[in-house]
BAFI-3210 file (N, C-alpha, C; in Angstrom, 3 decimals, decimal comma, padded with zeros to 6 digits):
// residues 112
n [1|2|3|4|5|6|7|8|9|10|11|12|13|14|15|16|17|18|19|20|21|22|23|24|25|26|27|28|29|30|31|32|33|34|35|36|37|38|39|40|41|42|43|44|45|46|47|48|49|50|51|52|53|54|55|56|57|58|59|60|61|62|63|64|65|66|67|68|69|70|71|72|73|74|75|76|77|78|79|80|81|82|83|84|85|86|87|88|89|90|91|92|93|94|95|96|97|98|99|100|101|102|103|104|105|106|107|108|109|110|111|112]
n.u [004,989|008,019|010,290|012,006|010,374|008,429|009,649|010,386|007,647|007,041|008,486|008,175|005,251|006,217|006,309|008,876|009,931|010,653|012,633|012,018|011,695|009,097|007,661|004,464|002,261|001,011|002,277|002,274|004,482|006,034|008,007|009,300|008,385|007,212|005,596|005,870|003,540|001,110|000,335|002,402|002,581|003,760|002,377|002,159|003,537|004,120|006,001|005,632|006,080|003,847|003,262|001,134|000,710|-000,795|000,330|-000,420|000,501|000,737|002,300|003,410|001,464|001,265|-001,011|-001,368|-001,798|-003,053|-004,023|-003,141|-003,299|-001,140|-000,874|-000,183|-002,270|-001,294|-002,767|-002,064|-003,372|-002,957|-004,658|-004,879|-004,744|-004,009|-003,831|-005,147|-005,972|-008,080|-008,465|-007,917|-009,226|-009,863|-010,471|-010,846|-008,929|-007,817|-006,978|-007,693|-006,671|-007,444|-006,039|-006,872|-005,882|-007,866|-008,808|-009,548|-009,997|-010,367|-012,538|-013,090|-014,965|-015,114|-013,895|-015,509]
n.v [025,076|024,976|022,046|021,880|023,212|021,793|019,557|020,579|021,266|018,742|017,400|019,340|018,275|015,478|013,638|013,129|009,587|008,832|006,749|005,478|005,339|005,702|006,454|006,441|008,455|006,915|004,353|003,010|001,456|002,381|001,382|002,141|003,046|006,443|009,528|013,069|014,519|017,153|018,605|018,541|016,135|012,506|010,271|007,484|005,489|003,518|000,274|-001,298|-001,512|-002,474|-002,039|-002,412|-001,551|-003,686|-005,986|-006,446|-006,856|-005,262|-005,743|-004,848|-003,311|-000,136|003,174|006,937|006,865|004,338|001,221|-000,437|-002,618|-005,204|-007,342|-008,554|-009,221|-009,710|-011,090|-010,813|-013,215|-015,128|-015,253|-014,668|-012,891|-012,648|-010,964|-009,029|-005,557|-002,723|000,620|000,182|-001,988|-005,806|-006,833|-007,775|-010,464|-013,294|-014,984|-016,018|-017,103|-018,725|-018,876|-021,905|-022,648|-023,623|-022,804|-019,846|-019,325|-016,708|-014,208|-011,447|-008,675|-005,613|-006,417|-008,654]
n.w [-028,427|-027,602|-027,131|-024,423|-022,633|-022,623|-020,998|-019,478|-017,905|-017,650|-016,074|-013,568|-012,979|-012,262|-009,517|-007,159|-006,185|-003,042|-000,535|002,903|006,696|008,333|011,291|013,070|014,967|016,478|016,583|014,940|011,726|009,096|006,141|003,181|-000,378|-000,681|-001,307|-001,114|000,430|-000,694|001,420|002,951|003,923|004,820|002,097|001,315|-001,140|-004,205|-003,386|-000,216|003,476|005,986|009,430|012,183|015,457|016,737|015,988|012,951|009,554|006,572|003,329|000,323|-002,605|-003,039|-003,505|-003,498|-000,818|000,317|000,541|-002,896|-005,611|-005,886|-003,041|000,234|003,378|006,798|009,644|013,355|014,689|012,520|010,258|006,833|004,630|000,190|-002,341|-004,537|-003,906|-003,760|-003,117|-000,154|000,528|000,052|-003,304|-006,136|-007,630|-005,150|-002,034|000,578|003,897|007,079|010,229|010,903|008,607|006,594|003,448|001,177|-002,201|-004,777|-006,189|-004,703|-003,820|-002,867|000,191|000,110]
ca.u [005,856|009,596|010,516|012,989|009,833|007,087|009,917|010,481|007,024|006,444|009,422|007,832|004,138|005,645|006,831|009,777|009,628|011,481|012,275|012,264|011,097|008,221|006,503|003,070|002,329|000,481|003,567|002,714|005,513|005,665|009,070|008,987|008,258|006,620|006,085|005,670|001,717|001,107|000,061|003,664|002,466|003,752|001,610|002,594|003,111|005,058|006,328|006,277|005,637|002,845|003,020|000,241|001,430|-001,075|000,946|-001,012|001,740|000,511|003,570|002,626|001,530|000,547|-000,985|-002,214|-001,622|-004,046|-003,169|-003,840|-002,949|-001,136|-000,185|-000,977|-001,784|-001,500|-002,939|-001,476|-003,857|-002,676|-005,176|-003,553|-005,272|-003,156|-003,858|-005,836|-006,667|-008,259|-008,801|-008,002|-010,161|-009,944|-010,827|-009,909|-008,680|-007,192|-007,013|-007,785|-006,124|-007,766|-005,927|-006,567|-005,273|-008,455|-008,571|-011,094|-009,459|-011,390|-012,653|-013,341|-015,614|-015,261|-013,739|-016,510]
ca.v [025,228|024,663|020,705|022,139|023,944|020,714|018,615|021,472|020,908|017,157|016,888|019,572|017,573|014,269|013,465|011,811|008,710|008,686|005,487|005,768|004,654|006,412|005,630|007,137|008,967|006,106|003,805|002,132|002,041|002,182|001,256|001,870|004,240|007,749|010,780|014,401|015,147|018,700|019,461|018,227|015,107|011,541|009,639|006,074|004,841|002,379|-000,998|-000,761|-002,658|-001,241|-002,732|-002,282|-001,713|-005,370|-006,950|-006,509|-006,095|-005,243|-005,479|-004,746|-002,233|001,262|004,246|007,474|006,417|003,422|-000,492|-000,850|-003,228|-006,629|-007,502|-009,832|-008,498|-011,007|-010,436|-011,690|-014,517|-016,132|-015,182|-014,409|-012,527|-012,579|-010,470|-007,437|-004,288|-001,400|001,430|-000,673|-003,451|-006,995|-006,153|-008,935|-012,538|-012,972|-015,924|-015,811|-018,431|-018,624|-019,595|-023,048|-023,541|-023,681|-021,244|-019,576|-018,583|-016,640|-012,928|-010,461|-007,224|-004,635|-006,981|-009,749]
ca.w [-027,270|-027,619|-026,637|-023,137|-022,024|-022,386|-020,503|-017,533|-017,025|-017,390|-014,401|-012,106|-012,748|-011,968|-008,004|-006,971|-005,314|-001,668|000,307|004,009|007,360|009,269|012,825|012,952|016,565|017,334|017,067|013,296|011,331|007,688|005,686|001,701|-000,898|-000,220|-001,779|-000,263|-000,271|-001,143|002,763|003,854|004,472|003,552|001,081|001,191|-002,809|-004,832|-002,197|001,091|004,434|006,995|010,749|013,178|016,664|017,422|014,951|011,539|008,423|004,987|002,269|-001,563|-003,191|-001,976|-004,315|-003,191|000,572|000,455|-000,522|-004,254|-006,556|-004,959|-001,421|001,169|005,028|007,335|010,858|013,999|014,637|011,560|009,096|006,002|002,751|-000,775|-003,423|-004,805|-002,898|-003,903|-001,666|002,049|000,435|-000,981|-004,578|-007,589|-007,181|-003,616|-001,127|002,563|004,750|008,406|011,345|010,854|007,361|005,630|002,417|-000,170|-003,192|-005,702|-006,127|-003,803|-004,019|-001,261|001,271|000,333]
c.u [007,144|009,797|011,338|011,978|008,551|008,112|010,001|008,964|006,585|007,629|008,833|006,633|004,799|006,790|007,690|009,637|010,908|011,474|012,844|011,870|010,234|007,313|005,474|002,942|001,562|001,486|003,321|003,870|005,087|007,136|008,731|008,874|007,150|006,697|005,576|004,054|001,808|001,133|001,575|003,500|003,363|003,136|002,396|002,021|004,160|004,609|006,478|005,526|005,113|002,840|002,295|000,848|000,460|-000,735|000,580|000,003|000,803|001,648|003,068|002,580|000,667|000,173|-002,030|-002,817|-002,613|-003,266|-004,005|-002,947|-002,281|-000,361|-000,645|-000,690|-002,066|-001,564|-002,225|-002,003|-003,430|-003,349|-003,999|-004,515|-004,030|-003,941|-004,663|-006,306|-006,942|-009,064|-008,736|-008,514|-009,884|-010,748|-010,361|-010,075|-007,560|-007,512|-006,671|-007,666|-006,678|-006,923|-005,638|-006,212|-006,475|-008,299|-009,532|-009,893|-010,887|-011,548|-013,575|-013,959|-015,843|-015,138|-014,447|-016,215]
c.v [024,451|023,000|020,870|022,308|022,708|019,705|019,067|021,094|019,333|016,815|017,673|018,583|016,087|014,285|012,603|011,344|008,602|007,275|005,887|005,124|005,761|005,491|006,626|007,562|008,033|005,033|002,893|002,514|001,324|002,136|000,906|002,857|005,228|008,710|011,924|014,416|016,963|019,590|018,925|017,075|014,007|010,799|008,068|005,715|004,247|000,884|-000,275|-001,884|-001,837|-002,154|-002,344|-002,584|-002,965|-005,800|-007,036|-006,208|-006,449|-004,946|-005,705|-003,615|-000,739|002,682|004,972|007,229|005,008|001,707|-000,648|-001,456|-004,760|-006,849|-008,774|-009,103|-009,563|-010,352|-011,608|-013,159|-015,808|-016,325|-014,346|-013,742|-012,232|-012,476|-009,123|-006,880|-003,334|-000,628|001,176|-001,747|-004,283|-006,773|-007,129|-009,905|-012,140|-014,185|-015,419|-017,158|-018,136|-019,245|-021,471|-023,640|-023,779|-023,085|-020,981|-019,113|-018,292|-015,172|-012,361|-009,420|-006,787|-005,465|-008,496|-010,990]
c.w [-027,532|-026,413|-024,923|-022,398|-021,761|-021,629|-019,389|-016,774|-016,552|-016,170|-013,331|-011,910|-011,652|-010,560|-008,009|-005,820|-004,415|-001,071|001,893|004,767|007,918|010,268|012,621|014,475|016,984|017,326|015,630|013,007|009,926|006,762|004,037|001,089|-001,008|-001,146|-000,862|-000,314|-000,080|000,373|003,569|004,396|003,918|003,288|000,262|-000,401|-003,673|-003,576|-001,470|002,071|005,799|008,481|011,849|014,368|017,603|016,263|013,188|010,589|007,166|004,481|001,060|-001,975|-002,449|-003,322|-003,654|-001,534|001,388|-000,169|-001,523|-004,931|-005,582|-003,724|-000,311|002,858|005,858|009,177|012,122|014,580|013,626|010,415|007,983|004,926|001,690|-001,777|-004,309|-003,874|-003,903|-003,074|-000,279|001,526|-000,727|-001,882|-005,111|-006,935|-006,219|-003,496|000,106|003,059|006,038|008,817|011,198|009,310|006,148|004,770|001,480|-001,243|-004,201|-005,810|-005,262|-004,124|-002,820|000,083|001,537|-000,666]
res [x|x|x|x|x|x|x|x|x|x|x|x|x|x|x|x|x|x|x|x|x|x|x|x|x|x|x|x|x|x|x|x|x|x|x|x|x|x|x|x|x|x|x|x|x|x|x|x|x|x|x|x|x|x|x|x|x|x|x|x|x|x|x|x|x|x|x|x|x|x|x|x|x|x|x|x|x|x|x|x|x|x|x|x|x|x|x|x|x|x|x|x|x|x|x|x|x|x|x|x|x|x|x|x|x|x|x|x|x|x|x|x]
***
């Protein structure tokens, strides 16, 4: 296959990354990078910053519309987690700060 014709397709395969703001109909809002999902949706991926309409913000990483790879979400009580997600969940080496300042550092599996 002729080199023009293996690069036409390696640009339609690969998605370009959008930066924007979106509110969710429940009133989240999500500010960062997006791509189209195939059903017209958007599919939160690259940085970005997620705000729960009771205060919750996750900022880090996002792939495949989920938090993966590093971030820290810090809820409005004052707990704090920093550092791996995969799939929604503390995954890897992370630290969780409670409220009162105590902290665990160490690794995480599935939130645990």
């Amino acid at each position: 296959m002729p080199a023009d014709k293996k690069d036409k397709k390696k640009e339609e395969a690969t998605p370009t990354v959008l930066k924007g703001v979106y509110v969710f109909p429940n009133g989240d809002k999500y500010e960062g990078d997006y791509l189209h999902g195939t059903d017209g949706s958007m599919d939160r991926s690259g940085m970005g910053i997620h705000v729960t309409t009771d205060g919750t913000m996750y900022e880090g990483e996002w792939n495949q519309d989920k938090m993966n790879g590093q971030g820290t979400l810090t809820h409005p009580t004052g707990a704090k987690y920093e550092g791996q997600f995969v799939n929604n969940q503390f995954h890897g080496l992370g630290t969780y700060t409670w409220p009162n300042n105590s902290a665990y550092t160490g690794q995480f599996v599935e939130n645990r």
